[in-house]
N, C-alpha and C positions, 0 to 999 in steps of 0.2 A: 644649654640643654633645656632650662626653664621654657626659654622661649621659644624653642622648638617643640615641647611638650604642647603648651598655650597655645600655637600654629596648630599641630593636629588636630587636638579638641576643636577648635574651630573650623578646621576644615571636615573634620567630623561632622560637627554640627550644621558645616552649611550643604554640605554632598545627601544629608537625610531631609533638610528643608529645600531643597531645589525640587523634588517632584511636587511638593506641595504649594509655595508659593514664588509669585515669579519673580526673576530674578532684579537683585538690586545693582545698578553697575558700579554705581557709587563703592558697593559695599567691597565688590570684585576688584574693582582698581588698588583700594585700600591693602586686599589683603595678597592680591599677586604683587605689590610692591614689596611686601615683609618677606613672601615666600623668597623672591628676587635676593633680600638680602640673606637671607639663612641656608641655601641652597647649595650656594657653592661653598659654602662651608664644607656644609657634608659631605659635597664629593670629593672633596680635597683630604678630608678627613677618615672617610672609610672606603670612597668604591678608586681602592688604587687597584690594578694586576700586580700580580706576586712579580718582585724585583729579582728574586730567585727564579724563576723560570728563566729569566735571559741568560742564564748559566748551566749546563752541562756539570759541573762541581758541585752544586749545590742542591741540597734535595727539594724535590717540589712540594715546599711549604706552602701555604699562604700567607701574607703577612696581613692581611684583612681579615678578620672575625667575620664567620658566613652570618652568622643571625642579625650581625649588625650593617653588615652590603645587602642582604636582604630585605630588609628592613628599612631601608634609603633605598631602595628600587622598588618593594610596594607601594611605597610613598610617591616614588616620581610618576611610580604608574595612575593613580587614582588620579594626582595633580595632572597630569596630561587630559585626561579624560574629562576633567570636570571643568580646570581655571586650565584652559590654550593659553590663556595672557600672562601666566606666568613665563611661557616660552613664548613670547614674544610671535603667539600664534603660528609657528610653524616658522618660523625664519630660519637660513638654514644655518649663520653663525651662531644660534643658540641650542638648536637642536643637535647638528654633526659631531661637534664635540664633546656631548652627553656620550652619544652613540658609539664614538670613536673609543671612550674611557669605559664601556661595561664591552662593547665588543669581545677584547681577551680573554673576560673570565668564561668564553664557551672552550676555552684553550684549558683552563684549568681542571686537573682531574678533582680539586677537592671540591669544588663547586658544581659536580656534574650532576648528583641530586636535586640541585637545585637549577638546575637549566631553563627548567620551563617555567619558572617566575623572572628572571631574566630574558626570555624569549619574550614573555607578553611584555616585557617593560618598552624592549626596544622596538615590537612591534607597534606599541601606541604610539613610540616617537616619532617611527616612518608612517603612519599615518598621519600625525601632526605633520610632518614637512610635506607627504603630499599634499597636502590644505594648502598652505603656507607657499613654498618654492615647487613646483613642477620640476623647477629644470634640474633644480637640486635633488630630488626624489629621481629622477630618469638618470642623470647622472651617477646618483650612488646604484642602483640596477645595473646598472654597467660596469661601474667595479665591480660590482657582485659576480657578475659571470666573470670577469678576469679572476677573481680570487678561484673559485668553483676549478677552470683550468689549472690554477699555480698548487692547489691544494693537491688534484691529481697528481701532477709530476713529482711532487712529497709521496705519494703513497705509493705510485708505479718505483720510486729509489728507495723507498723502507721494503719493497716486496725485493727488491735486488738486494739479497741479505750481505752478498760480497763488498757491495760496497757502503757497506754500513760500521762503523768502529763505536769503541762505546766515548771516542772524545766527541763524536759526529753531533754537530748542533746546527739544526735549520732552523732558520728564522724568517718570515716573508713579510715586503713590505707591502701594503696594500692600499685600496682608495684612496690612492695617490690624487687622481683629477679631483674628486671630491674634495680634498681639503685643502689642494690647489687653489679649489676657486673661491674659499672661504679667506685666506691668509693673508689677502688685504683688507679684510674685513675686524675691527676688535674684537677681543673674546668678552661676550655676554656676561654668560655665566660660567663659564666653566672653560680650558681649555686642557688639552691633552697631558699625560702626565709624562713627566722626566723618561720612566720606561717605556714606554711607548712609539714617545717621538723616534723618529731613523737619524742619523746623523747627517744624512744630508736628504734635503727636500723636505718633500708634505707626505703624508700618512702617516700608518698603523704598524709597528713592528709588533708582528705576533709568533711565540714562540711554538713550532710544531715539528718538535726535536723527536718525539715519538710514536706510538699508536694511541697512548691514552689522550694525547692529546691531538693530533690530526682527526681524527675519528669522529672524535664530538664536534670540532668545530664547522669539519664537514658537514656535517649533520645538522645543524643547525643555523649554518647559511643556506643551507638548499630548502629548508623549511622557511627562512625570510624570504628567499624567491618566491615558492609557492605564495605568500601571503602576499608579497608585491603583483603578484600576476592574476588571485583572485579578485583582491581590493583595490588594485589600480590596476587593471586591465587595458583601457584607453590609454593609460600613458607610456606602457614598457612592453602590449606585444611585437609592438612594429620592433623591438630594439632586439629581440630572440633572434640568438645566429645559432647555425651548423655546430660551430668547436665550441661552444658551450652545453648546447642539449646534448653532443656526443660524451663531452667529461661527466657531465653530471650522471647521464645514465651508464657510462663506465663504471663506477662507484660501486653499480652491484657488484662487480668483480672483487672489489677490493676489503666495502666496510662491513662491520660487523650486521648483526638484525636491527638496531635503529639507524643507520645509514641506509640501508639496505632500504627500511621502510619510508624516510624520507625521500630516497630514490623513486619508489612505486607512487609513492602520492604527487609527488612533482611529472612521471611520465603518465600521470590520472588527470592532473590541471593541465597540461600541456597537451594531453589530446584533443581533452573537451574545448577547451579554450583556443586554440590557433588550430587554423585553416587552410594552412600551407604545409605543406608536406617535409618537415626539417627534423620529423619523429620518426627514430629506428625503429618502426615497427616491427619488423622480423626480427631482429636481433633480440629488442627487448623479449618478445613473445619466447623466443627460443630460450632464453635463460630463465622466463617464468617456466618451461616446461622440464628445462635442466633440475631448477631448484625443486619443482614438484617429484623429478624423477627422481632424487636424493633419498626422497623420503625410506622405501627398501619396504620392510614390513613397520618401522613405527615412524613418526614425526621424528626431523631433529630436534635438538637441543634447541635452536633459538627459534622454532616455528614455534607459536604462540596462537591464541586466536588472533589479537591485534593483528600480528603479521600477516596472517593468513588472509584476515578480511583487508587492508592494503593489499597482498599482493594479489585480491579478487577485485577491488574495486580498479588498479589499474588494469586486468588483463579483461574488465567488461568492457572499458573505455577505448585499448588500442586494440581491442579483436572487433570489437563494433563500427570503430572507424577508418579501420584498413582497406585496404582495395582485395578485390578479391584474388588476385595475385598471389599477394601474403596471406591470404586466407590455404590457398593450397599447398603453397611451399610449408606451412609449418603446422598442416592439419594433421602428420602422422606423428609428430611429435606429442602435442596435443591428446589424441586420441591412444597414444600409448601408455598418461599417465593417469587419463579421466577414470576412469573405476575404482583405482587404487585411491585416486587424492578423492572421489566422493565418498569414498568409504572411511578414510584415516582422519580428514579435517573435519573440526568443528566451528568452522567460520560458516555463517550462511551465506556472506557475503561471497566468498572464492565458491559455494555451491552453487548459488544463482550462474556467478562469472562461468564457469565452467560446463553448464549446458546451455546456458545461452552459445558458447562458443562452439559446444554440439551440433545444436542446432543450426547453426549457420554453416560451419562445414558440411552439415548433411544435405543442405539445399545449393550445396555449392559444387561437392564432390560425388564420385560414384560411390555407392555402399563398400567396395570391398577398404574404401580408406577408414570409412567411419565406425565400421564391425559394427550393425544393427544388434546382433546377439550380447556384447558387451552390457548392452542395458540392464539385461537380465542379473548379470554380476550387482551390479549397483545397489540392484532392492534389496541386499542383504545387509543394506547399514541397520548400525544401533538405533542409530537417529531418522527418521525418515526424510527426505529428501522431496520436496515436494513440485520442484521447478523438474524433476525427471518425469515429470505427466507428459510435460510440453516436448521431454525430447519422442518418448513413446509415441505422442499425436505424431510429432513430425513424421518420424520412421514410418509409422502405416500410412500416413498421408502418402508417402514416395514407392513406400515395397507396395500399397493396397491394401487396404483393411481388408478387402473378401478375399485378398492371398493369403495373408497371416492370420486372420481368423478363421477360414473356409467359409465362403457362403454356406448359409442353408436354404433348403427349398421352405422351410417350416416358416409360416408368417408370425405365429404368434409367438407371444411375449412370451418371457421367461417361466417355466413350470418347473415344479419338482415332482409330476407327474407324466412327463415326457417323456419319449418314446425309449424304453430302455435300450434297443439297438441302438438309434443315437448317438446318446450319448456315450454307449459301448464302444462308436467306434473313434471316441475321443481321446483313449486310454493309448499309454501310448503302446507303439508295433502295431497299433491298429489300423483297419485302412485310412486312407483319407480319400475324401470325396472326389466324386468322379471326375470334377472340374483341374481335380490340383496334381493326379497322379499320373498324366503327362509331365509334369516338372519336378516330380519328386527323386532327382539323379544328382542333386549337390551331395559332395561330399567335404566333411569336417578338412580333410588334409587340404584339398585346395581351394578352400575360403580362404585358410591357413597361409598357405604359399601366397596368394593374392594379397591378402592382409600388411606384407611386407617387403611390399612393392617400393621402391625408391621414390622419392618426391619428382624426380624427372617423370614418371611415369603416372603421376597424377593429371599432368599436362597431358598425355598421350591419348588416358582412359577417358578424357572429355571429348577429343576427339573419335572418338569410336563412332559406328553406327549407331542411329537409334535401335536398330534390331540389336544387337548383338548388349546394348545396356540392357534394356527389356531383357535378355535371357538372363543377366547376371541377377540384374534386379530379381527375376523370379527366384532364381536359385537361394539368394538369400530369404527371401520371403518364405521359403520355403521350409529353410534349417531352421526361421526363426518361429515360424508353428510349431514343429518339432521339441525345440527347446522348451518354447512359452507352454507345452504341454509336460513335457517332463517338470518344470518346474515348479507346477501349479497343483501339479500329482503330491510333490512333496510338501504342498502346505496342505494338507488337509488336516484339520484339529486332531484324527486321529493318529496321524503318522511324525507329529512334531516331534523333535527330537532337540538336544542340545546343540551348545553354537555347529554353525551357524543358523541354522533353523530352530529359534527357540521360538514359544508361541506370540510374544510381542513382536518378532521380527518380521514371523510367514504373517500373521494377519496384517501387520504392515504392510507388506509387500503386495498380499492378496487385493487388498485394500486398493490401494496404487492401480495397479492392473485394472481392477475393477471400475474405476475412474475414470481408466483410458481407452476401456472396451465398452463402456456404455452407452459410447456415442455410437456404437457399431452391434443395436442386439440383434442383429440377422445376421449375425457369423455363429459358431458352433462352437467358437473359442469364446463368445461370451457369455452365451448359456452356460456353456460349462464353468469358469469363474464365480456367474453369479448365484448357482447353483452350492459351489465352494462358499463361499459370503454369508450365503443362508444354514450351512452346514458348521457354521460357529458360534451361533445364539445358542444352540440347548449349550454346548462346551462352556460359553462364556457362564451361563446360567449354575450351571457343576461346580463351579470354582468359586462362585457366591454362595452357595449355598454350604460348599467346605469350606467357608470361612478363609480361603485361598487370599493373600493378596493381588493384588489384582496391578500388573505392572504395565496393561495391554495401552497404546495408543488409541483411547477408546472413539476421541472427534477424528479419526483419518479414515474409521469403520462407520461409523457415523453417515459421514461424508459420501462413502461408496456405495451403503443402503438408498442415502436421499438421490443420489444420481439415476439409481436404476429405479426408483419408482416413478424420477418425474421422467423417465420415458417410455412410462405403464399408462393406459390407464388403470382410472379405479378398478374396471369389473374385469380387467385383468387379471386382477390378481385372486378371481376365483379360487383357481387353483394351484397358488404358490404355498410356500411354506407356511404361511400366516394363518391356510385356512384349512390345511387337509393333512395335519402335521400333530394331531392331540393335541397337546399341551403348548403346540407353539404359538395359540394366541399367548399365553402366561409366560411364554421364555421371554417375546417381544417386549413386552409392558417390563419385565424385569430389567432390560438390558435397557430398555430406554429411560428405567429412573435410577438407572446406576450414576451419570451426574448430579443427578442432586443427593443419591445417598450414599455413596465414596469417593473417596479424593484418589487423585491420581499422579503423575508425575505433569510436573507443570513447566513452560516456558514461558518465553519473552512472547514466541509466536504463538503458544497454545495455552492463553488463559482459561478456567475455569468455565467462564461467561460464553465461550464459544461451543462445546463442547453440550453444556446445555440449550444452548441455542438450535444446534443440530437435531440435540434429540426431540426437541420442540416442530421443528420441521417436517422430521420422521413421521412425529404419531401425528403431524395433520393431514398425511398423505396415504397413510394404510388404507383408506377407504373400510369398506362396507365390512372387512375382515373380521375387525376386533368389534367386543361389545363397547357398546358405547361409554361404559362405567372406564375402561382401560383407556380408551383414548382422552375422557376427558382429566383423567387423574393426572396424566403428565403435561395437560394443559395447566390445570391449578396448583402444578407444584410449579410452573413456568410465571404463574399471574402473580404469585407469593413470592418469586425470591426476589433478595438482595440487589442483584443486578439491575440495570437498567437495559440495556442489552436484552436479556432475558426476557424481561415483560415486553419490552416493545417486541420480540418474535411472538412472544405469546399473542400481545393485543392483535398482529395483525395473521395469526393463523386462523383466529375465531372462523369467519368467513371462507377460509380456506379447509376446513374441517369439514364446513358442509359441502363445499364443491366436491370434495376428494368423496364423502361419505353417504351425501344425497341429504332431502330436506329434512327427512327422520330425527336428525341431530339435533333441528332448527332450536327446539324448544329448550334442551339443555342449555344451550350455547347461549342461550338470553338470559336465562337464571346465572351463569357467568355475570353478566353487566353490573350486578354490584360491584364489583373486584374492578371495575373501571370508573365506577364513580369516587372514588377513595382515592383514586392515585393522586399522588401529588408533586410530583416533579414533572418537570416541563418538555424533558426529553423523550418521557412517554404519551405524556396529555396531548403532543403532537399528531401522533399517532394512532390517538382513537378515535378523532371523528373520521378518519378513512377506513375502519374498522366498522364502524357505526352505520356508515353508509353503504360500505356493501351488503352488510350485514340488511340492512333495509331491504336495497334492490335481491336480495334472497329471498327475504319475507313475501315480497310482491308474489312471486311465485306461486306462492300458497295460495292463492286467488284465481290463478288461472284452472280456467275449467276444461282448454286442451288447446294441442300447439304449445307443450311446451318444449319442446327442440327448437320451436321457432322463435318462442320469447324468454328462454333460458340465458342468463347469464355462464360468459366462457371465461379464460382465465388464455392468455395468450403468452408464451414467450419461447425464445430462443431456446432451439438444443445443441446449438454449436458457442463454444467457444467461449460458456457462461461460468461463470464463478458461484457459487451457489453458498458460501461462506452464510449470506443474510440474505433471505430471501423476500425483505421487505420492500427494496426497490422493485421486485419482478413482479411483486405484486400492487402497487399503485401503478406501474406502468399500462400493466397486462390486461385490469381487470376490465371487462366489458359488459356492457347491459345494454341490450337495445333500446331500453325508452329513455336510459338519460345519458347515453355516450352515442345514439345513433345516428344527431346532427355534430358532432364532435372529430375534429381530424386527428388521426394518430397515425402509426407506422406499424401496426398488426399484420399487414400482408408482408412485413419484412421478416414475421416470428415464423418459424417454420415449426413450434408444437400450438395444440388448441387441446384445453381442457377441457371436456363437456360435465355437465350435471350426468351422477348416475343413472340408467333409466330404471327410475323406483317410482312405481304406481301410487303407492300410499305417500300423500302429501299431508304434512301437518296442517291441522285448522285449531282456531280458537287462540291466537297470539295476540289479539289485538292487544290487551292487556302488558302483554310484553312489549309491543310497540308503542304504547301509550309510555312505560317507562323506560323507553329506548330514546325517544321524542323529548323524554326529561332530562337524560344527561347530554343532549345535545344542546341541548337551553344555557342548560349550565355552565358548559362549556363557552358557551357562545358569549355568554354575558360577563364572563370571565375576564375582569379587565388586566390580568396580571400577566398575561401574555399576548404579543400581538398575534405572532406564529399561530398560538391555537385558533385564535379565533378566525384568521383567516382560512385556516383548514377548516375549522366549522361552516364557513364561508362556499368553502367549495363544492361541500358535498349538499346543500341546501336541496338542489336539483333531487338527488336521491333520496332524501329525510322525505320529501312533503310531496313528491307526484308515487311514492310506492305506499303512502297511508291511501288504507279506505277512505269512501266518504264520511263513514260515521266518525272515524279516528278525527280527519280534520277538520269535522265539524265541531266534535268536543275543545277541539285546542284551539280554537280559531281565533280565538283573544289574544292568544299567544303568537300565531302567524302574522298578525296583522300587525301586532306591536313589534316583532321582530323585522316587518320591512318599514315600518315606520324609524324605528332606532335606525338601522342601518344606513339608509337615505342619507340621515343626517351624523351619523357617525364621525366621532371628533380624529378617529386615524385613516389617514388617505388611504394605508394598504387594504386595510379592510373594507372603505367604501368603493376601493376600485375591485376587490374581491365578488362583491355585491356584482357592482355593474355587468359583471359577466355572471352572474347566474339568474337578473330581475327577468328575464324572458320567459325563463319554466313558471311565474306565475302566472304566465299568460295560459294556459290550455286552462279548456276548458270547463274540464270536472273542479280545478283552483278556483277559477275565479269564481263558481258558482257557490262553492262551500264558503269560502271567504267574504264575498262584496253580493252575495243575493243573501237578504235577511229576511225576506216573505213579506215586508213592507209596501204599503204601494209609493210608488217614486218613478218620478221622469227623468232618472239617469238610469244608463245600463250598468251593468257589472264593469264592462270596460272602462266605463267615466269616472267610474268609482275611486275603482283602481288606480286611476292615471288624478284623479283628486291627491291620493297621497303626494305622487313626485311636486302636485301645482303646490299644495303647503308643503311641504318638505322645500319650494324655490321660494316664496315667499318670508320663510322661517333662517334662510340661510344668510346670513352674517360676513360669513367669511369667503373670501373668494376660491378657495381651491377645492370649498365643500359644493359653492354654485356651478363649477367646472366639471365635478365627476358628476352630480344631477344634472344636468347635460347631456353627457354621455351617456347615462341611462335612458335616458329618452331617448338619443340615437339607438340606442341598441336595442330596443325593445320595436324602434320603425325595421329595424336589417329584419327581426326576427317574425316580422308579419308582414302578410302579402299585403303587395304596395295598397291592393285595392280595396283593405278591409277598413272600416270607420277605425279602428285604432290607431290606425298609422295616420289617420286625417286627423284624427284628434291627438295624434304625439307632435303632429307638425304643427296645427294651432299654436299648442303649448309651447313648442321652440320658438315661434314665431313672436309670440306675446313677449319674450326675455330679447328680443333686440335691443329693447328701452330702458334693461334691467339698470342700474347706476352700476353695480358691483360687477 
């Protein structure tokens, strides 16, 4: 034991200095010799199977001490992973019969605790022999599914209770070829023990006399398959037969909820993974829909989140990759237990699974399979359900957003001044527009009757005419206006009521809707929603100020304000609730700084940091509504917190504040830029010279003395099918400026919204002062050698810092301009001088060059010569060859960006021309 002690300590010591220094082989030889001799000791010594299991008389003892087989299998495990040459790198007469002797104990009920350190041990072994023997490795895979079948026909004769006695003792022999092929081989280190051995031949007698013990052992080969089929893939899918995927995925019949859960993750690897068709997809499907329809009104006993997220990660897998066939033979099973299992489970993973699998039967079958109205049930989890947006889009995509919503003739945007008939005749028994009440003759009973129609008949209803779908369709579209008005009735903040309509729930749900209807504000159904939405600010406000706790999902409300404004514009919102509501500029600002001054109920998916990120969003886009003290307060509680998250939404709404609010803001918004010169983490620093720079191409504005629709910066992006989480990609994408993105290609004709500047007569003047210290912490940044990232994004926006300054600004800084293309030229990091090369052209107009290279001097060089003097000492300066390769390229890029026929471009060509004879 001494010397097994002395062994660990050094393998201690050498498994913590392997990442540090490299490795000695000398030293490794050394000490896989001593492992070699100590080794089988141990195993001979503690990792025996219980000798009492092979008996029916005797009770299931162990006669191994678990802490000390334990203990001898952490050890083999690290030694695997670290010193292979103790195992003679994977050989298979060294490894098999390690494997063959811990095998059993997944047989043993007293060691079932401990399973999953035994699992990892023998998993590093088969990944040591695949290294080592292939053939050996593809060989033991193949007993593996022989055992998988022999394990079944034990559990199919323990479920025949008749022919069961209590003398009844199975025992199975197993990986027989496997150790077949070793047995002319000597044993290494280790060979099998006296119990084990069969009495005649090669393999594993393993004792599975009962449930405690079939159960686990199932269970735990079907999870080495999994690992053999993720981590050696190339070597054992070609070996996957029929009678093994059938037993295995039998097992849900039979084993408890960890067999059960090993089953779903083995038919999750075996879908993604193999490309032949040898996966029961209907069946499995059918029995996930069995097991969900068990559920009644609570979960069972063994559904778990675990389980549940298994049995979601398998049924995204084999509903995703089935034919569409089985898509419709098991879409009413499916569909009969989806509202119930989104409401009861708390796995995300079986919620995703399950409206993805919505979704694809709704695109697959007719509505009366998929009950469109069912959805409506759904919005009344505890928890919100956020992958149900996607099934809602789907639904109106197919029933018709101006079925289910009702067109309106009304163009504009949402009001809370709108036409009180209107929205009168939104309530429900009211009429419905003129368009819909030709189709308004479904009736509840025979959706009903349709609803539970046989799977033969799913086949039929595809065959239909397209007229005759078109009427079902409408019919449904129809009850589902209906509904979605009735139920929208009952979330209103004044009519909430206890379960299931408590106020966390309906503003949930409200919420949700609102999401899904904003891609659609020319219906009557989303006026009327977003009308609801606004109609819970002062409520929420009531409950703050009573000191109420506050339980609401407050980022999912968030979420559904920022959607319906970014398909406002600003002066939209004239006359919405923000501006012709008293006090509702003051509810706004309260609601919106309820993240950062209350806590709320938090998950995994709804940290803290998002939540105020949203509200950051919000108040960049109220436009002209609130005063400007309100919008900027939740900017500076965004530029102040903790998060990084946070400030980076902050840093890059700055400029987004003014688009939404018009130039009026301008000046506030620069007395901000201390709050950016302070920051000190790199995740944010990233992100302010693109902040800096719009914020610039803004200021230019302030200069123009008319046309400005024409030289107005827009803001371009998607209304379809965006994720609006962060909206800081939308906005480095989207932002545009005509004088430094007008030679610049992008993909804006693909964005189907454009944000314009408000049209507000009064322009600020007198910033330059502000741009002079906006021009400062771009410096700073720039020269910032502690990050490359920044400085390349300082890099980028160069174009917008120095063509939107006055001439007097660049004239004062001009020492500074001319030292920063000087630096840059020769800049010691390639990303940054290649960052350069693409923006040295905007020095070339000609209000730059003048402020820059005309000193009033008399001199027989032009400005141009001047100019192009830097790049000549900047090539003669240059040392190194990959700094004289991008100076180079700067000079090509500076001839692409001037006419062929201008003296610059003669004189960039000279200067290439002079470098043919360069040495370097």
């Amino acid at each position: 034991m001494a010397n097994l002690s002395s062994l660990v300590h050094e393998l201690r010591e050498r498994i913590a200095a392997s990442s540090s220094t490299p490795p000695n082989n000398g030293d490794d030889v050394v000490l896989e010799t001593r492992f070699r001799a100590v080794l089988p000791n141990l195993l001979h010594t503690y990792v025996v199977p219980s000798s009492s299991g092979l008996s029916p008389f005797k009770p299931y003892i162990s006669s191994a001490n678990e802490r000390e087989v334990i203990a001898v299998l952490k050890l083999f495990s690290h030694t695997t992973k670290n010193f292979p040459g103790v195992f003679y790198h994977g050989k298979a007469g060294a490894v098999l019969p390690i494997i063959g002797r811990i095998l059993p104990f997944f047989a043993e009920p007293a060691f079932r605790s401990r399973h999953g350190v035994i699992f990892e041990t023998v998993g590093s072994l088969l990944s040591l022999l695949r290294t080592g023997e292939r053939d050996a490795y593809r060989q033991f895979f193949i007993d593996a599914m022989l055992v998988v079948e022999d394990i079944l026909y034990v559990a199919m004769h323990h479920a025949d209770k008749a022919s069961i006695t209590e003398s009844t003792r199975v025992l199975i022999k197993c990986f027989c070829e496997s150790f077949t092929g070793i047995s002319g081989d000597p044993a290494l280190l280790s060979d099998l023990p006296t119990s084990s051995k069969p009495i005649d031949g090669f393999g594993i007698m393993i004792n599975l006399t009962d449930k405690s013990r079939w159960q686990p052992f199932a269970t735990w080969i079907i999870k080495l398959m999994n690992k053999c089929l993720t981590e050696g893939t190339l070597y054992v899918e070609g070996l996957v037969n029929s009678p093994f995927v059938s037993s295995a995925c039998t097992f849900l019949c039979y084993g408890d909820a960890d067999l059960q859960m090993a089953c779903f993750d083995f038919a999750r690897v075996l879908g993604a993974l193999i490309n032949y068709d040898i996966v029961p997809h209907q069946n499995l499907i059918q029995s996930i829909s069995f097991i969900l329809d068990e559920a009644g009104d609570g979960l069972p006993v063994f559904r778990n989140v675990a389980y549940d997220s298994s049995m979601g990660g398998c049924l995204h897998v084999l509903h995703s990759t089935c034919s569409d066939d089985v898509v419709k033979l098991t879409a009413a099973d499916l569909i009969n237990v989806f509202p119930r299992s989104i409401l009861n489970t708390k796995s995300a993973e079986l919620k995703v699974a399950l409206c993805n699998a919505y979704i694809r039967i709704a695109k697959t079958c007719p509505p009366h399979i998929w009950k469109p109205e069912s959805l409506i049930y759904t919005l009344l989890s505890s928890e919100p359900c956020l992958p149900l947006i996607d099934c809602f889009q789907v639904a109106l995509s197919i029933l018709g957003p101006d079925c289910v919503g009702a067109k309106t003739s009304d163009t504009s945007m949402v009001s809370s001044t709108s036409s009180d008939k209107r929205i009168e005749n939104l309530r429900v028994g009211g009429k419905r527009p003129i368009q819909d009440q030709d189709t308004c003759k479904s009736k509840r009973q025979k959706l009903e009757e349709e609803s539970m129609a046989s799977n033969a008949e799913v086949h039929v209803s595809c065959k239909l005419s397209h007229i005759v779908t078109c009427e079902r369709e409408q019919e449904h579209a129809n009850y589902m206006h209906t509904s979605l008005l009735s139920f929208v009735e009952l979330l209103k903040p004044t009519v909430v009521k206890d379960t299931p309509f408590r106020p966390e729930v309906s503003l949930t749900a409200l919420s949700m809707l609102c999401i899904v209807f904003s891609k659609y504000p020319q219906t009557n159904l989303s006026l009327f929603i977003t009308q609801q939405i606004y109609a819970w600010i002062p409520w929420i406000c009531e409950q703050v100020k009573q000191g109420c706790s506050i339980a609401l999902d407050l980022s999912i409300y968030l979420e559904a304000v920022h959607c319906v404004l970014l398909l406002q514009s600003p002066l939209s919102m004239e006359n919405t609730f923000f501006r012709n509501n008293g006090d509702g500029a003051d509810f706004v600002n309260i609601v919106l700084k309820l993240p950062f001054t209350h806590s709320f109920v938090l998950s995994e998916s709804n940290p803290p940091w998002r939540t105020k990120c949203l509200s950051v969003q919000v108040q960049s886009k109220i436009g002209p509504s609130l005063k400007t003290e309100s919008i900027l307060e939740v900017l500076d509680l965004g530029l102040h917190d903790e998060a990084d998250e946070v400030r980076i939404e902050a840093v890059i709404s700055m400029p987004v504040i003014v688009l939404w609010s018009g130039l009026d803001v301008l000046r506030h918004v620069f007395r901000r830029l201390d709050f950016l010169e302070n920051e000190k983490h790199e995740k944010v620093k990233k992100i302010i010279p693109f902040s800096l720079g719009f914020l610039a191409c803004l200021y230019g504005l302030c200069n123009v003395v008319a046309g400005l629709d024409e030289t107005a910066c827009k803001l371009f992006f998607k209304s379809e099918n965006e994720k609006w989480s962060q909206f800081v990609e939308h906005v480095l994408e989207g932002f545009w400026c005509p004088k430094c993105d007008g030679r610049i290609a992008n993909d804006h004709e693909l964005r189907s919204k454009i944000l314009h500047l408000p049209d507000i007569q009064t322009v600020e003047i007198g910033l330059d002062h502000d741009y002079i210290h906006l021009q400062s912490i771009f410096f700073n940044l720039l020269y910032d050698e502690s990050s490359e990232e920044v400085q390349v994004a300082c890099v980028g926006v160069i174009r917008r810092i120095l063509l939107h300054g006055v001439p007097d600004i660049v004239l004062k800084t001009k020492s500074e301009w001319v030292k920063c293309v000087e630096n840059l030229l020769l800049h010691k990091k390639k990303a940054v001088r290649e960052a350069f090369c693409m923006q040295i052209s905007f020095f070339l107009e000609d209000s730059v060059l003048s402020c820059l290279f005309l000193d009033g001097e008399a001199s027989d060089k032009t400005k141009e010569q001047k100019f192009l003097d830097k790049i000549k000492h900047a090539l003669a300066a240059a040392e190194d060859p990959q700094v004289f390769e991008t100076l180079l390229e700067s000079t090509a890029e500076i001839m692409i960006a001037v006419d062929i026929q201008s003296q610059i471009f003669l004189f960039s060509l000279i200067l290439l021309v002079d470098q043919l004879d360069n040495p370097i």
